[in-house]
C-alpha positions in Angstrom: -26.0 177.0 6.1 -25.4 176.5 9.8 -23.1 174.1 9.7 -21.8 171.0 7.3 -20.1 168.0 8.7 -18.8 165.5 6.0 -22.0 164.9 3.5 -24.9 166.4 6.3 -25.2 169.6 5.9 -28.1 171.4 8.2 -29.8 174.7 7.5 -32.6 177.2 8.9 -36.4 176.2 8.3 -37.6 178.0 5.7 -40.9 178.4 4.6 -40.9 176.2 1.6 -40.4 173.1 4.2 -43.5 173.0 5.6 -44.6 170.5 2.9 -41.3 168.3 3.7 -42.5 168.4 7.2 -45.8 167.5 6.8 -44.8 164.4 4.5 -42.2 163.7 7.1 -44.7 163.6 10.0 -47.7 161.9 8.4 -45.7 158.9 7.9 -46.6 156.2 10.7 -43.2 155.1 10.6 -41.3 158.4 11.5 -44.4 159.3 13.9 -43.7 155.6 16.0 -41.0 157.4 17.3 -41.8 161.2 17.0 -45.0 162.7 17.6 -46.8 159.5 18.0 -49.1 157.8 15.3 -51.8 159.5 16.7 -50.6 162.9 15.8 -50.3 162.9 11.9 -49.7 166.3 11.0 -51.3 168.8 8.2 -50.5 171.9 7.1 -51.8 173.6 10.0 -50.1 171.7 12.6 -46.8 171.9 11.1 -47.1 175.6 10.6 -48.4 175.9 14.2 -46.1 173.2 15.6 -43.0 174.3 13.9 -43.3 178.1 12.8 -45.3 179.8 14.8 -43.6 179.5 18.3 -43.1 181.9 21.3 -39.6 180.2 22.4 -36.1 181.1 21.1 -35.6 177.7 19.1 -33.8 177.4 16.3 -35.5 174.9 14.2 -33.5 173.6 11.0 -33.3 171.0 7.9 -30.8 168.6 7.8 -29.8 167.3 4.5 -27.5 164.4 3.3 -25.6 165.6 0.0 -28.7 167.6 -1.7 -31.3 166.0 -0.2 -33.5 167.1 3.0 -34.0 164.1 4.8 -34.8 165.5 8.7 -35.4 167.7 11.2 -33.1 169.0 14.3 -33.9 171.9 16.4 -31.7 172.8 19.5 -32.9 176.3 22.2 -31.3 177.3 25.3 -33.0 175.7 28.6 -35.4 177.7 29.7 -35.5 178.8 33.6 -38.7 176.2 34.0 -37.2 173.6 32.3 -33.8 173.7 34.1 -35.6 173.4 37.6 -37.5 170.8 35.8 -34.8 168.8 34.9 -32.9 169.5 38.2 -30.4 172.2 36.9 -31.6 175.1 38.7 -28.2 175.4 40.7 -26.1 174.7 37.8 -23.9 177.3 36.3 -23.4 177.5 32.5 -25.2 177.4 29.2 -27.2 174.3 29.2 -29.3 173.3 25.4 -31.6 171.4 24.5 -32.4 169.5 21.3 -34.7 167.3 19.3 -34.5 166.1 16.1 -35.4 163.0 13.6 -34.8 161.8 10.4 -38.2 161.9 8.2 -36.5 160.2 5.3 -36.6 156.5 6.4 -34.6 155.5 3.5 -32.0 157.0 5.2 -32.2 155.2 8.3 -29.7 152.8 10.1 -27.4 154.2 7.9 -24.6 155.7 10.4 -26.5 159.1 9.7 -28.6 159.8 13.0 -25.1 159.2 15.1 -23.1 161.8 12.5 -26.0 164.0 12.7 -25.9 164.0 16.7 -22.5 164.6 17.1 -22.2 167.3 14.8 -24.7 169.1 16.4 -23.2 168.7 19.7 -19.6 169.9 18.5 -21.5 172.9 16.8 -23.5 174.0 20.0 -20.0 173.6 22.3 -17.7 175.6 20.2 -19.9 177.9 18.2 -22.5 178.6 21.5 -20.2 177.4 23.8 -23.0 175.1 25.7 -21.5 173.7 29.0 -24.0 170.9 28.6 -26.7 169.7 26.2 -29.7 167.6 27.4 -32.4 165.3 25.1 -35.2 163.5 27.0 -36.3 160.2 24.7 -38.4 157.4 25.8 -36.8 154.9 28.0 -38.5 152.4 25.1 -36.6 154.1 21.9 -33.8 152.0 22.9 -32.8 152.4 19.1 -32.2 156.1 19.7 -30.6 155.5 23.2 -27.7 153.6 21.7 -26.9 156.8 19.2 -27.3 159.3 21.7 -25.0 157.3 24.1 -22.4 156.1 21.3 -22.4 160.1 20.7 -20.9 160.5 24.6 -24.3 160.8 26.1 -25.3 159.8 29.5 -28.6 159.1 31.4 -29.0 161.0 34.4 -32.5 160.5 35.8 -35.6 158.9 34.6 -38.7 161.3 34.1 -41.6 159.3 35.1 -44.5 160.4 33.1 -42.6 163.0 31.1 -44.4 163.0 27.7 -47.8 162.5 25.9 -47.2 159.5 23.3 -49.8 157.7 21.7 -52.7 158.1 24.4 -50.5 157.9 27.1 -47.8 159.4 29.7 -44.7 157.5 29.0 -41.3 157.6 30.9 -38.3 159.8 29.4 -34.8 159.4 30.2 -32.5 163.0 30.7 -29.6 162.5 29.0 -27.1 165.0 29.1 -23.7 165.6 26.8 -20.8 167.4 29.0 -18.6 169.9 26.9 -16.0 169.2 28.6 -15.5 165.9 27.8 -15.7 165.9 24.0 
């Protein structure tokens, strides 16, 4: 276990979740806001997507009591990605992380906003980040409000930042400041 905040309790990837993932991510609700309903994923994808990488990413399950319901993953930024996002000056340990609830049973139920914050308190005082960064949609408002009722702020808009659904849509960076948890 990595971590366990309350009833979410969040875990390594492990083999045996490659079927939960591609469940999770064939489901045109869950890939509305991740991936993109153009992207269902198969086995293949999902081992290619979310096993075989090159970066240091942790990638892990999140589950509510006993049951996996999502997905979080959180990596130190990368030298390209900090000039990127404007942080090729700044000092510190700066991470990045991603995640979703594939369970939509479990949605708008508080869970999203635990998860997020528990994450955030685990990468400050376990990896001591300075900062940790997301960059979402400017449309998910839905996600915006939990990322900024979890102390997040927006700190520039990323025209044309990601591939969604046949198209380049605008991301916001958000960042989270340790030092003001």
């Amino acid at each position: 276990m990595l971590f366990t905040a309350n009833r979410i309790h969040v875990r390594p990837l492990r083999d045996s979740d490659a079927t939960l993932l591609v469940t999770w991510l064939s489901d045109p609700e869950v890939l509305r806001y991740y991936e993109g309903r153009d992207r269902p994923h198969d086995l293949a994808m999902v081992q290619k997507h979310f096993y075989g990488r090159s970066r240091d990413i942790t990638p892990c399950i999140v589950e509510y009591d006993d049951t996996a319901i999502g997905y979080i993953q959180y990596y130190s930024l990368a030298e390209e990605e900090r000039q990127e996002y404007g942080y090729e000056e700044s000092e510190g340990r700066i991470f990045g992380m991603d995640q979703f609830i594939g369970a939509t049973e479990y949605w708008n139920k508080g869970i999203g906003t635990e998860l997020v914050q528990a994450m955030a308190r685990h990468l400050t005082t376990e990896h001591h980040a300075d900062k940790i960064v997301m960059d979402p949609q400017t449309w998910n408002e839905r996600a915006l409000k939990v990322y900024e009722k979890c102390g997040f702020h927006k700190v520039k808009l990323l025209p044309q930042h990601e591939y969604h659904e046949g198209e380049m849509r605008d991301c916001w960076l958000i960042e989270y400041k340790a030092n003001q948890a």
